[in-house]
N, C-alpha and C positions, 0 to 999 in steps of 0.2 A: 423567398418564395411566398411567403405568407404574408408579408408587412404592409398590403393594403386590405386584405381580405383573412383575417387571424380564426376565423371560424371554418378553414378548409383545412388546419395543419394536420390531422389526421389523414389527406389523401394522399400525403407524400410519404406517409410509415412503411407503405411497400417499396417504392424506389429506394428511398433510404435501405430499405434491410437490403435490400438487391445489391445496393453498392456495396456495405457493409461487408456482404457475405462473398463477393466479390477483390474484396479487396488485400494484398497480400499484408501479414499482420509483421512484425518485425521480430516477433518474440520466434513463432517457428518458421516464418520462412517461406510461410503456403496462405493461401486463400480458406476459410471455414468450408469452403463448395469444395474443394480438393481434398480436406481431412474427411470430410464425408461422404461424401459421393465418389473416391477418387478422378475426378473431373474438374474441369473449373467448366462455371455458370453458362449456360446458352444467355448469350446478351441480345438488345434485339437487332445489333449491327450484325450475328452471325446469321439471320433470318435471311440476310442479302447477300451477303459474302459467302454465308459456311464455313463451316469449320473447318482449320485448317488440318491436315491429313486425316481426314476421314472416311476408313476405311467399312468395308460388309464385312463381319464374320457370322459365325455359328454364335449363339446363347453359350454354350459351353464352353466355346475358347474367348467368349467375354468376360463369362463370371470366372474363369482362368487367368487371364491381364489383368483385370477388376483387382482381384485377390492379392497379388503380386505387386502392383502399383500400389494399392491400400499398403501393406506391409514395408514398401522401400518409404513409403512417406511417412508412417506413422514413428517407424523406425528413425527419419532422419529427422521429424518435428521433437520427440521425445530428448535425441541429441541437443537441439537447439536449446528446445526450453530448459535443460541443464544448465549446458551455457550459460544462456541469461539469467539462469537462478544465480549459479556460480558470482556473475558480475554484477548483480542487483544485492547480491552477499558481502562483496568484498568494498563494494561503494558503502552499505550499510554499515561494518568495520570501521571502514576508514572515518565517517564522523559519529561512531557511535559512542556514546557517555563512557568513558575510562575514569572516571575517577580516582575510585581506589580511596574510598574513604577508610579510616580505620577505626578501632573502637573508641571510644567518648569525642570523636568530633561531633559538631554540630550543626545540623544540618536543616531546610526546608522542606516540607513535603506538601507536593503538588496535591491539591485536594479536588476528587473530582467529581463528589456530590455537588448536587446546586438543591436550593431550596424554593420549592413550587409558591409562584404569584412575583419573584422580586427577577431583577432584570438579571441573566448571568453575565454581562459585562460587568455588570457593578457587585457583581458579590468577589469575596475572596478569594484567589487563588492559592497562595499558599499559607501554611498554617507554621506554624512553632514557635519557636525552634527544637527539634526533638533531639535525641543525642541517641549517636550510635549504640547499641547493645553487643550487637553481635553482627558478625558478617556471616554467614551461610555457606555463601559460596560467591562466586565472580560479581554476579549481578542480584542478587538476594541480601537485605540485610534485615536484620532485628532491629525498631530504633524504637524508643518511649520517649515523651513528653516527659513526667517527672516523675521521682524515684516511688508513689504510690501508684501510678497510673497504669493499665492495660500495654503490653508492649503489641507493637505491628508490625507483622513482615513483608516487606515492601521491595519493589523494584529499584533499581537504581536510576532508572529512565526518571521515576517520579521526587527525585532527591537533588537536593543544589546544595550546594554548599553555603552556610550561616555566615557570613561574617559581621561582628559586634564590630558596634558605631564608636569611633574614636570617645574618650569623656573630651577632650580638647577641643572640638568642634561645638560642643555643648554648649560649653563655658566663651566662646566666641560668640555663639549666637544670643545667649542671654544678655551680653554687654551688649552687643548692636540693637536690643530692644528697649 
């Protein structure tokens, strides 16, 4: 809409939300116009058409449907988005960090300071090798640097596992030099 003329894209912010708010979401099931209004959006095709079964009541036997409708959706979105909690849960499980390091492995820890003015592609990501301490609990460990250093208790998301570089690979690359 905008790619000849990039200094109008702010007139399209209302249509956008219109559609937006119009649109059914997948997580519950409903349109935002529906969880709120319990209605979905007067679009400007219903200006010509109308709405379909649209009936005259009373104020009171509206804010009575109103009330009723809100409640059977709020009630059926609140389902949904369980649901999808439930399965956005069990996808997360399923590739989540199992490790299961134990005490004195050694490991890498994701560092996730950067230091102001140098590029963070080029700084450091992980730091050690630190060695286990203690495990916490599932996903919680103790690990320190070296036997006088500060210990850190750290996530397991932030840990990989160390593995030392063969000495035989060494000693092959120094003769090919």
């Amino acid at each position: 809409m905008t790619v000849e003329q990039q200094n109008d894209w702010d007139d399209y912010i209302p249509l956008f939300l219109m559609s937006y708010r119009g649109a059914i979401h997948a997580t519950t099931g409903y349109t935002p116009a529906k969880l709120l209004f319990g209605r979905e959006l007067r679009l400007p095709a219903n200006l010509l058409f109308g709405l379909p079964g649209e009936k005259q009541t009373t104020a009171s036997e509206y804010v009575t449907e109103l009330r009723g409708r809100l409640e059977r959706v709020h009630t059926l979105a609140r389902s949904r988005i369980k649901d999808s909690s439930d399965l956005m849960k069990t996808r997360y499980d399923r590739r989540a960090n199992s490790t299961g390091f134990v005490e004195h492995d050694l490991v890498w820890l994701y560092n996730t300071k950067r230091r102001k003015g140098r590029s963070p592609k080029l700084q450091k990501n992980w730091e050690g090798p630190y060695r286990i301490v203690k495990r916490i609990n599932d996903v919680v460990y103790r690990i320190q640097r070296g036997p006088r250093t500060k210990c850190k208790v750290v996530h397991v998301d932030r840990l990989y596992r160390y593995c030392r570089e063969e000495r035989g690979t060494e000693s092959v690359r120094d003769e090919q030099t």
